[in-house]
C-alpha positions in Angstrom: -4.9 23.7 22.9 -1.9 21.9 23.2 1.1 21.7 25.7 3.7 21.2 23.0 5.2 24.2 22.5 7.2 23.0 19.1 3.4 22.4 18.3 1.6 25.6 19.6 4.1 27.5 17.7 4.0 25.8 14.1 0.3 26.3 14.1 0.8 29.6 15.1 3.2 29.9 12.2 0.8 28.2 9.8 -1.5 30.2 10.6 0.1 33.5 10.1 0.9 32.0 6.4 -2.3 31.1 5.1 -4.8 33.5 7.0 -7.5 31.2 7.7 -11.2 32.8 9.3 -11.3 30.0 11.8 -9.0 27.8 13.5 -10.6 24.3 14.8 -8.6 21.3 16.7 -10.0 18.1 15.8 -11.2 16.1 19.0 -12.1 13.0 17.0 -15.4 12.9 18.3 -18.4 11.4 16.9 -20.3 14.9 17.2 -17.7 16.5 15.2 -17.6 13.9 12.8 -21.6 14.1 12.2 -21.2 18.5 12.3 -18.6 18.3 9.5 -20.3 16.0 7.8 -23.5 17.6 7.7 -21.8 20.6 6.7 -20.3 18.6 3.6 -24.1 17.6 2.4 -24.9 21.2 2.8 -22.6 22.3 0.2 -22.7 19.6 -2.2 -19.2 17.8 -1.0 -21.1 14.8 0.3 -23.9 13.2 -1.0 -26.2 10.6 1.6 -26.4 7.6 -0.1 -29.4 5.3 0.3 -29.9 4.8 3.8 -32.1 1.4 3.7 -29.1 -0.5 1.5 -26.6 1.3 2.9 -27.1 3.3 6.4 -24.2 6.1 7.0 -22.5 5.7 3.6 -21.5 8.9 1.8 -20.2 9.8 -1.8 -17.7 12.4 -2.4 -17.0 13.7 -6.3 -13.7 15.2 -6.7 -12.5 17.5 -9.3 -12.1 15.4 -12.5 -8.4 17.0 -12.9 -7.8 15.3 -9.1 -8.3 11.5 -9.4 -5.0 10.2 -8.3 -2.0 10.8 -6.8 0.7 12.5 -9.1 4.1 11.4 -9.3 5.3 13.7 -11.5 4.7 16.5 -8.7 5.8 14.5 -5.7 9.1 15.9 -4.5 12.4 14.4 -1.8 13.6 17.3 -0.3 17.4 16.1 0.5 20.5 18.2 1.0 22.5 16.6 -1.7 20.5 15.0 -4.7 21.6 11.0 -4.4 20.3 11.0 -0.9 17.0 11.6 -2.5 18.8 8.6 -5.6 16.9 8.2 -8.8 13.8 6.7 -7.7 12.3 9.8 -6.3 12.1 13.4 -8.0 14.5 15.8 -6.0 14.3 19.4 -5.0 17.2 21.4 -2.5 15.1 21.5 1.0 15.7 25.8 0.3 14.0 25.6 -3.2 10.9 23.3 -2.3 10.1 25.3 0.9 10.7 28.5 -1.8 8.4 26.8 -4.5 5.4 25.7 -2.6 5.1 28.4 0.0 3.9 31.1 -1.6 1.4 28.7 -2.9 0.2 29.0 1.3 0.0 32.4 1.5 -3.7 33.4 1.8 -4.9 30.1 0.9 -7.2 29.6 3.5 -8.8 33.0 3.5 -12.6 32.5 4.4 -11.9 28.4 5.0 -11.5 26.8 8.6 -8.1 25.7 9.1 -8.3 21.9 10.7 -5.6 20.4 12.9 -5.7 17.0 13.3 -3.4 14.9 15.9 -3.0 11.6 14.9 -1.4 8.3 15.8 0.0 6.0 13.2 -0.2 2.2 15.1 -2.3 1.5 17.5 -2.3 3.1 21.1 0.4 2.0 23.1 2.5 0.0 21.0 6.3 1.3 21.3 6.5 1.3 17.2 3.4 3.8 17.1 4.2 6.5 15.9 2.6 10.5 15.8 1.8 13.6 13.6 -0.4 16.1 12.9 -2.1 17.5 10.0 -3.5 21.1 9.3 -5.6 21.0 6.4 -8.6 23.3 4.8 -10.9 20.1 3.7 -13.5 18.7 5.9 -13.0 15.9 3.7 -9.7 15.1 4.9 -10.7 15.5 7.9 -13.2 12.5 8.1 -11.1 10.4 5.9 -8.5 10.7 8.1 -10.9 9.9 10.8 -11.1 6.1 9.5 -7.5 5.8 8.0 -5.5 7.0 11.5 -6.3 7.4 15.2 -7.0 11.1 15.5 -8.1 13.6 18.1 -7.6 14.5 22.3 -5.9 10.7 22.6 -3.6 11.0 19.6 -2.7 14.7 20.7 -1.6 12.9 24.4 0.8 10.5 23.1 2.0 13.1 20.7 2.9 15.4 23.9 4.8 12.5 25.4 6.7 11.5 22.2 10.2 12.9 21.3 9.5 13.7 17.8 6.1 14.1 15.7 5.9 14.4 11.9 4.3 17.7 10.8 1.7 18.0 7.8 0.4 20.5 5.7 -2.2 20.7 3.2 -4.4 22.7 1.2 -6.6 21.8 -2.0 -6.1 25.5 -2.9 -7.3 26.7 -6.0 -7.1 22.4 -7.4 -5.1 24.1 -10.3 -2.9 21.0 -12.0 -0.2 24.1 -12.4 0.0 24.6 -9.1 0.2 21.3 -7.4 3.3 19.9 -5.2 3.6 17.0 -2.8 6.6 18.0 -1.1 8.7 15.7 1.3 11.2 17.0 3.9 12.8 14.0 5.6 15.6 15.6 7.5 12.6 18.0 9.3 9.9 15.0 9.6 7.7 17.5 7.2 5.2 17.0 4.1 3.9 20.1 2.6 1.0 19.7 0.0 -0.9 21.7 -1.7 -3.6 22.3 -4.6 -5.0 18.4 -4.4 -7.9 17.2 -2.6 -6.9 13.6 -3.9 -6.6 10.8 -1.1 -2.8 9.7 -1.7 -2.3 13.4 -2.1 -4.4 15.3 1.2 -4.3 12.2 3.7 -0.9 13.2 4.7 -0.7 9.9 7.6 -1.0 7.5 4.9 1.3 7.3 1.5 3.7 10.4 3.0 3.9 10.0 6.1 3.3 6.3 7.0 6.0 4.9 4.1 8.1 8.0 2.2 9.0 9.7 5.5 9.0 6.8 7.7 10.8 4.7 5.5 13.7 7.4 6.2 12.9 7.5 9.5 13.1 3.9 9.7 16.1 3.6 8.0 17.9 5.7 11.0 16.5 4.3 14.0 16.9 0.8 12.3 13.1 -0.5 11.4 11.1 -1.0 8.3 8.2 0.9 6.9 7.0 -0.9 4.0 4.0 -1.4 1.5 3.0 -4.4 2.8 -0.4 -6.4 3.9 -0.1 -8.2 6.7 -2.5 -11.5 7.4 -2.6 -14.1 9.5 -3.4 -17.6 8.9 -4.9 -20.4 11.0 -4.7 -23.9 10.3 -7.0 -26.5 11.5 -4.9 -26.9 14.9 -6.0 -23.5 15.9 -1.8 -22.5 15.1 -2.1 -18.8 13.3 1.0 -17.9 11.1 1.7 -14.6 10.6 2.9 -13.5 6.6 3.7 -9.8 5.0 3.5 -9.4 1.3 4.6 -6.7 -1.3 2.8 -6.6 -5.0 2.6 -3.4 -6.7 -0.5 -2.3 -8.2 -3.0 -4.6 -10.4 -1.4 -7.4 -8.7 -4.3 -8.7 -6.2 -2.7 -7.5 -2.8 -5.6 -6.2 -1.3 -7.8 -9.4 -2.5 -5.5 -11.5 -0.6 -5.0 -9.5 2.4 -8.8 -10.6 2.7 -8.7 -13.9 1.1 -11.0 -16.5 1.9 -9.6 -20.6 1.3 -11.1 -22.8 -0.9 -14.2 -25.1 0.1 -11.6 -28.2 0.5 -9.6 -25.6 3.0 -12.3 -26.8 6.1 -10.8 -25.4 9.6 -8.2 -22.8 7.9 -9.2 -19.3 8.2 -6.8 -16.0 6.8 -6.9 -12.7 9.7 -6.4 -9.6 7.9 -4.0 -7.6 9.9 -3.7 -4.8 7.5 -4.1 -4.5 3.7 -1.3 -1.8 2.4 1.2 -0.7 5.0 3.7 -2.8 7.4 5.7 -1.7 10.6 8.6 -4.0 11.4 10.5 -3.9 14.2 13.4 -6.2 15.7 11.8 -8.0 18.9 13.6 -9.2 21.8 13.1 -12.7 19.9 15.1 -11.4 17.0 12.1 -12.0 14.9 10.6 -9.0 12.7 7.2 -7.8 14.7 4.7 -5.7 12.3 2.1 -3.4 12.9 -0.3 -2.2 10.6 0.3 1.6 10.9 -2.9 2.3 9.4 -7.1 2.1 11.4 -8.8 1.7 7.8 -9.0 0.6 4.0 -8.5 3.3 1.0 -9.0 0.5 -1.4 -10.0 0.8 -5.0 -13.3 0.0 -6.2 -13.5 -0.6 -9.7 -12.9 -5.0 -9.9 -14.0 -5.8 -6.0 -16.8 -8.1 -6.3 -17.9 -11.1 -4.4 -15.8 -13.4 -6.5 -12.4 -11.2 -6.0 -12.9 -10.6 -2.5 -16.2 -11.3 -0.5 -15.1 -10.1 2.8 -13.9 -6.8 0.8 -18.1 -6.8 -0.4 -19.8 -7.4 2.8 -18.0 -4.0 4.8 -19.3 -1.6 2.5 -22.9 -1.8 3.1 -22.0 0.8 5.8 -20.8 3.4 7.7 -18.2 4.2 4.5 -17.5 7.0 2.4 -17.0 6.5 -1.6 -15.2 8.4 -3.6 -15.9 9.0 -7.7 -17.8 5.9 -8.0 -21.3 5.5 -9.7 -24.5 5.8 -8.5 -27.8 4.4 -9.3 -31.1 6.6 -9.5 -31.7 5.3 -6.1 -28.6 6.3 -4.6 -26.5 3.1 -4.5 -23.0 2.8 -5.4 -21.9 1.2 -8.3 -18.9 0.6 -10.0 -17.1 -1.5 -12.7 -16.5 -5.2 -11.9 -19.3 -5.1 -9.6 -22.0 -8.4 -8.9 -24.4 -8.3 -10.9 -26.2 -7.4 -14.3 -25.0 -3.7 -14.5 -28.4 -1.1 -14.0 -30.4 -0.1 -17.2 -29.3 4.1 -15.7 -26.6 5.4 -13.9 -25.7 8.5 -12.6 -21.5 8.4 -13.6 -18.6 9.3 -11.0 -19.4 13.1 -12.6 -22.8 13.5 -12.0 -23.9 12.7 -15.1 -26.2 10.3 -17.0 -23.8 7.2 -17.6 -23.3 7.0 -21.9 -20.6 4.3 -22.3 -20.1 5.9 -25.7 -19.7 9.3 -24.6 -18.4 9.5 -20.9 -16.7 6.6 -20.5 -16.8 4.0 -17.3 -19.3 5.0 -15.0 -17.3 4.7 -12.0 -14.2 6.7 -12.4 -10.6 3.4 -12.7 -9.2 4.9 -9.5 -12.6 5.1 -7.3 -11.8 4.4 -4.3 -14.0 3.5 -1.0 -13.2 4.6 3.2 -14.2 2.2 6.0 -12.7 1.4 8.8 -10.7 -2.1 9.8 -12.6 -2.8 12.1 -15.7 -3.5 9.7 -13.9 -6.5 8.1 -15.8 -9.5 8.9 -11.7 -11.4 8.5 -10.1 -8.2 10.9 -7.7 -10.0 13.2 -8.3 -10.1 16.8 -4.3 -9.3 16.7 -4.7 -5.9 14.5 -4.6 -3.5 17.6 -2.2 -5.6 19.4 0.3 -3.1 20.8 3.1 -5.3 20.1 2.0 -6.3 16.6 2.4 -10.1 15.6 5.5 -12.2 14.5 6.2 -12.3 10.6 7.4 -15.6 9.6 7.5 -15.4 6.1 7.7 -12.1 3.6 6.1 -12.6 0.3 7.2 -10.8 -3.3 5.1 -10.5 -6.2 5.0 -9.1 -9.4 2.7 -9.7 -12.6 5.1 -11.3 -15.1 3.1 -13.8 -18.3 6.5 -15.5 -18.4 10.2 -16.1 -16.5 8.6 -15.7 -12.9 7.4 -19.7 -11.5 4.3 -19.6 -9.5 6.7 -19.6 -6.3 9.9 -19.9 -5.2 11.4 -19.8 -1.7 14.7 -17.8 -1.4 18.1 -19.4 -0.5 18.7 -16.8 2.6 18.2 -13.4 3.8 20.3 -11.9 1.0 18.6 -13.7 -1.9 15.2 -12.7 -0.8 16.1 -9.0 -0.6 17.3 -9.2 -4.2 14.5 -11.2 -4.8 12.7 -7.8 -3.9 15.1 -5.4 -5.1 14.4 -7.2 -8.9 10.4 -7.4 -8.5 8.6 -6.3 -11.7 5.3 -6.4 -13.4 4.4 -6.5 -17.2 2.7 -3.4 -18.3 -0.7 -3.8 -20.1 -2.1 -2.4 -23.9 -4.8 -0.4 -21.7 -2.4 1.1 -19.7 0.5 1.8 -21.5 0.1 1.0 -25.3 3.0 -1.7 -25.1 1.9 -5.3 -23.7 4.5 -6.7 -22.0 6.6 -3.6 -21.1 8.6 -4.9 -18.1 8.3 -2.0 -15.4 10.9 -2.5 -11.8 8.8 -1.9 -8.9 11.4 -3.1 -5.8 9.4 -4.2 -2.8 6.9 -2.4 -4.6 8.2 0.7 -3.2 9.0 2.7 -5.9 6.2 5.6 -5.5 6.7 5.7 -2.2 10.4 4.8 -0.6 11.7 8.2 0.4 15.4 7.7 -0.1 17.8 6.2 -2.6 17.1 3.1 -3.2 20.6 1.6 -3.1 20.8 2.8 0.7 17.4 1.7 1.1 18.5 -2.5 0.3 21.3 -1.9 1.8 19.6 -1.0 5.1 17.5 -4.4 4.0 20.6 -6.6 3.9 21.7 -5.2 7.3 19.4 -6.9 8.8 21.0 -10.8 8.0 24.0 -10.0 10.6 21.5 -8.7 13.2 19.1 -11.7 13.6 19.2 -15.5 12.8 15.6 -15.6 13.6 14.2 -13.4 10.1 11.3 -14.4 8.3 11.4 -16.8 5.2 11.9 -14.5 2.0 9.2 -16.1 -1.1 8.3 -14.6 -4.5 4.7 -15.4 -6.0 3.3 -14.8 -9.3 -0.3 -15.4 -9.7 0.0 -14.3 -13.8 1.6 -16.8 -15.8 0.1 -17.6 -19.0 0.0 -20.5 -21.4 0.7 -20.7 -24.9 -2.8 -18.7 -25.7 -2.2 -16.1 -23.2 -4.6 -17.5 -20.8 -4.0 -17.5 -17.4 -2.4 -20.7 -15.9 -3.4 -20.2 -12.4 -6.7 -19.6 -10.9 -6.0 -16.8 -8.4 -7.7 -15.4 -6.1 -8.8 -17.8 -3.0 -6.7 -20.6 -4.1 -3.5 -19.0 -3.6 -4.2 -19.9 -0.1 -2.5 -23.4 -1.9 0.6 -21.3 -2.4 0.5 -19.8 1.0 0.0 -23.5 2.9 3.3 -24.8 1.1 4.9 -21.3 2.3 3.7 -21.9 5.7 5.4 -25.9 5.8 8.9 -23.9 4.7 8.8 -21.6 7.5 7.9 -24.9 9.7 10.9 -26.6 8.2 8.4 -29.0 6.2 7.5 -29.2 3.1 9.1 -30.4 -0.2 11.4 -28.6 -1.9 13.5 -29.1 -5.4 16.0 -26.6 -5.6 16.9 -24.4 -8.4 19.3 -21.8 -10.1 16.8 -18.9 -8.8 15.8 -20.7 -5.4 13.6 -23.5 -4.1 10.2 -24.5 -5.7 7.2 -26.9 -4.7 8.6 -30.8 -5.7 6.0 -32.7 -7.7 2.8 -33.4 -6.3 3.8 -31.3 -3.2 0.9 -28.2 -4.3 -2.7 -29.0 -2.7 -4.7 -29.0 -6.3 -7.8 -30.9 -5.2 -10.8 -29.4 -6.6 -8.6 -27.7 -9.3 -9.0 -28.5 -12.9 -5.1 -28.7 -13.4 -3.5 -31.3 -14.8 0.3 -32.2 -13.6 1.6 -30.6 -17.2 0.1 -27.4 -16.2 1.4 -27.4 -12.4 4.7 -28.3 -13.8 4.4 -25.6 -16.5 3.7 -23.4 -13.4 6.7 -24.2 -11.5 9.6 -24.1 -14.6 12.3 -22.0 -14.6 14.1 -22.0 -18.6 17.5 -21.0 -17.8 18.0 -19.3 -21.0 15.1 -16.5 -20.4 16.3 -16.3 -16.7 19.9 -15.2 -17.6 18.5 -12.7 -19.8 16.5 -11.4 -17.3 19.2 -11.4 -14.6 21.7 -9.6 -16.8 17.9 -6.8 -16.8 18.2 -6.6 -13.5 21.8 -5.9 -13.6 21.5 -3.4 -15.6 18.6 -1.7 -13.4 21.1 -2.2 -10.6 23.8 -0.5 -12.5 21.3 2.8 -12.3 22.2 3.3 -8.3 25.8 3.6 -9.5 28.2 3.7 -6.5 25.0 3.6 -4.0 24.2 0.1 -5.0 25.3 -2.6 -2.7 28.0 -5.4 -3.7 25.8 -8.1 -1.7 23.4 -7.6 -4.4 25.3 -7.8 -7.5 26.9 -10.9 -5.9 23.8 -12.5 -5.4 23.1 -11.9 -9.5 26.7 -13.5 -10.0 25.8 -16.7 -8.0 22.4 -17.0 -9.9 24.6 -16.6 -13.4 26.8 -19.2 -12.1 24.3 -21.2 -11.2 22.0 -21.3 -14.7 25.9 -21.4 -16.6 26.1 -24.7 -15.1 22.7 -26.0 -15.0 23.2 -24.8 -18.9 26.3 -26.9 -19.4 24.8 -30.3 -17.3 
């Protein structure tokens, strides 16, 4: 089925181990696509939602104990544990292959074994790069189907390339005792098992596309990051190209997809990619991204046509929906939704929706599958082998206080402590303790798959390769006010934030500088339409030197966890900031 022999023979191997009844190589056709997933309705794991609202859409109900990905289990495989560093849970490369594969043996007994070729990046873009997953779930299959390019085309390129990362998954038995994600950068391998969970079974999207490639990317000298990438066109026709980082609750998926303000006429946003960013060193010296990724796992639970409208109008089709709610007549539902919410539902359970007694209808972490491509804001550039330029990289966290609504670094080295220090407040619903400050660096901490002082350092390398990087920024849509309300409106008018970015990175636009890096001057913000006064915008943009040295001496402190892995460029950056607020202190 294949000419790789490496390949031939670890399927043969696989195969041996987990003793499935039939072996099938995904082609990544539309008739195998509509055979599994008639198969799927046949047994329950799919359900046909309404056609006449929404033709082709299906809903999948997991196993309640298999709703998310699980950190806890989620293993770096390293040789020596402070390759692996703090950030990550670490296992001997001998003791995770001795843990998890006996959990293989037999598994797949009376299941099909799938083997799936696919092709992170689009086709022939020299950052592309391939893998394969085996896998028992029909599920995964078709998921994977919209999230990667899979099939006879992937398994081509795979055949010419010099290395591909290997995959393999099972759900098994979906017992919570007997669940690992295991990662083995040194051998490009994942190994998963007893999860049927997106983050957990699509193997080409958290694992491979950002924990292994971020080591992979480390020792060829790229960047594999969780990043959007979008576009934006001014009036002239002149489209800008901008990757951001937020960690979760933060809105990074609503502006991927953003749409300006009515008093933004002639600008338009181009969603390159919503969650995962390439970036290479061009010939330019400028840092070209790809979107890995061919679709959108996004979360459903808050999308609306308020939050994101372009988001809204792609799932009327041709998507697949995971452990969301359902009315009686079969159309999907979910918290946050438009609209009065329906008299019945049928919860993400099966089940006749109580509030009282089951909880939210659609389970927090439901998620939906469509492809890019069914984005009315898609970018004409988002299968562009070559990806697109980045001229600015954005860093956001969710912080009530400290954090202004945006500030531009100094140079290279700021920004990548700007992102080394990124952190979000924790909320009473979530964790019991408002305000809990929680470090999320470049909003890679799930998912960077080495230490993280290696992994900034390899950041900071970059400033003596290139004197054509992108501008660094940091955003934080969540200040609050005096009664906790938020100061900012969010959501399509942070295209305001992104135009002053944009006259930075033109070498325009007015600046004041500060102890923590430059900020909009007065009056510099677009705020027509806006129901701010100049108090609050000014509110907005302060920066109290007091609470800032506390909260550099935190993030000294977080630094000092990396021990002798952590970079000196960093802690001098935090000594220069001191410096700086000492004397604007003393003025």
């Amino acid at each position: 089925m294949t000419k790789s022999a490496e390949l031939a023979a670890w399927v043969e191997s696989v195969a041996k181990l987990t003793q499935p009844d039939h072996i099938h190589w995904c082609d990544g056709s539309e008739a195998e696509a509509a055979t599994l997933t008639q198969r799927m309705l046949e047994t329950g794991d799919l359900i046909r939602l309404n056609e006449q609202t929404h033709p082709n859409c299906f809903l999948h109900r997991s196993d309640p104990r298999d709703v998310a990905r699980v950190e806890h289990l989620t293993f770096v495989c390293t040789d020596v544990p402070e390759d692996a560093g703090p950030n990550n849970n670490w296992m001997a490369p001998a003791e995770g292959h001795g843990t998890i594969d006996p959990l293989f043996e037999g598994c797949m007994r009376g299941r099909t074994m799938y083997v799936i070729p696919y092709l992170m990046g689009p086709y022939g873009s020299p950052y592309a790069r391939p893998g394969v997953e085996i896998t028992d779930s029909p599920y995964v299959v078709v998921n994977m189907r919209v999230m990667a390019r899979i099939g006879s085309e992937a398994l081509a390129a795979l055949e010419q390339a010099p290395r591909f990362v290997r995959g393999l998954h099972s759900i098994g038995d979906l017992d919570p005792d007997r669940r690992y994600i295991m990662h083995f950068p040194g051998e490009l391998l994942i190994k998963s098992v007893g999860s049927g969970y997106g983050g957990n079974a699509l193997l080409g999207k958290k694992c491979h596309a950002l924990r292994i490639a971020s080591a992979q990317a480390r020792e060829e000298g790229w960047l594999a990051e969780h990043m959007l990438i979008l576009g934006i066109e001014n009036p002239q026709g002149e489209t800008t190209y901008v990757a951001a980082a937020f960690p979760s609750a933060c809105g990074k998926t609503n502006l991927a997809m953003l749409v300006p303000p009515a008093s933004y006429q002639g600008w338009k946003v181009w969603t390159v990619g919503d969650d995962i960013a390439w970036m290479h060193l061009g010939p330019d010296g400028r840092l070209w991204a790809i979107n890995p990724e061919a679709g959108f796992f996004g979360v459903a639970p808050g999308t609306s046509s308020k939050t994101n409208p372009n988001c809204m109008h792609m799932l009327d089709r041709d998507t697949i929906f995971t452990n969301v709610a359902v009315t009686p007549d079969l159309q999907p539902w979910w918290e946050g939704m438009d609209g009065a919410k329906p008299e019945r539902l049928i919860d993400w359970q099966g089940r006749e929706h109580d509030p009282e007694k089951t909880g939210p209808a659609a389970h927090p972490n439901s998620r939906f599958t469509v492809s890019a491509k069914r984005c009315p804001s898609f970018s004409p550039q988002g299968e562009a082998p070559q990806g697109v330029p980045i001229s600015a990289i954005i860093f956001g966290g969710r912080r009530s206080t400290v954090a202004p609504l945006v500030f531009e670094a100094k140079d290279w080295d700021h920004g990548v402590f700007a992102g080394a220090a990124m952190a979000s407040e924790t909320t009473a619903a979530a964790t019991g303790a408002v305000g809990q400050v929680r470090r999320d660096p470049m909003a890679m901490k799930p998912f960077c798959g080495y230490n993280f002082g290696d992994y900034w350092a390899h950041w900071l390398g970059f400033g003596a390769k290139s004197d054509q990087l992108p501008r660094i920024f940091h955003v934080n849509w969540f200040r609050k006010d005096a009664d906790g309300k938020f100061m900012w409106p969010g959501f399509g008018d942070n295209m305001r934030v992104l135009e002053w970015i944009l006259e930075r990175c033109a070498g325009r636009g007015e600046a004041v500088e500060t102890p923590i890096g430059f900020v909009p001057g007065a009056g510099t913000l677009r705020t027509e339409g806006l129901d701010l006064d100049r108090a609050v915008i000014q509110a907005l943009l302060s920066i109290d030197p007091q609470v800032w040295y506390k909260e550099v001496e935190e993030i000294e402190a977080y630094f000092d966890s990396f021990g002798a892995r952590m970079p000196k460029g960093l802690r001098d950056q935090a000594r220069l900031i001191k410096l700086a607020l000492d004397a604007q202190r003393a003025a």
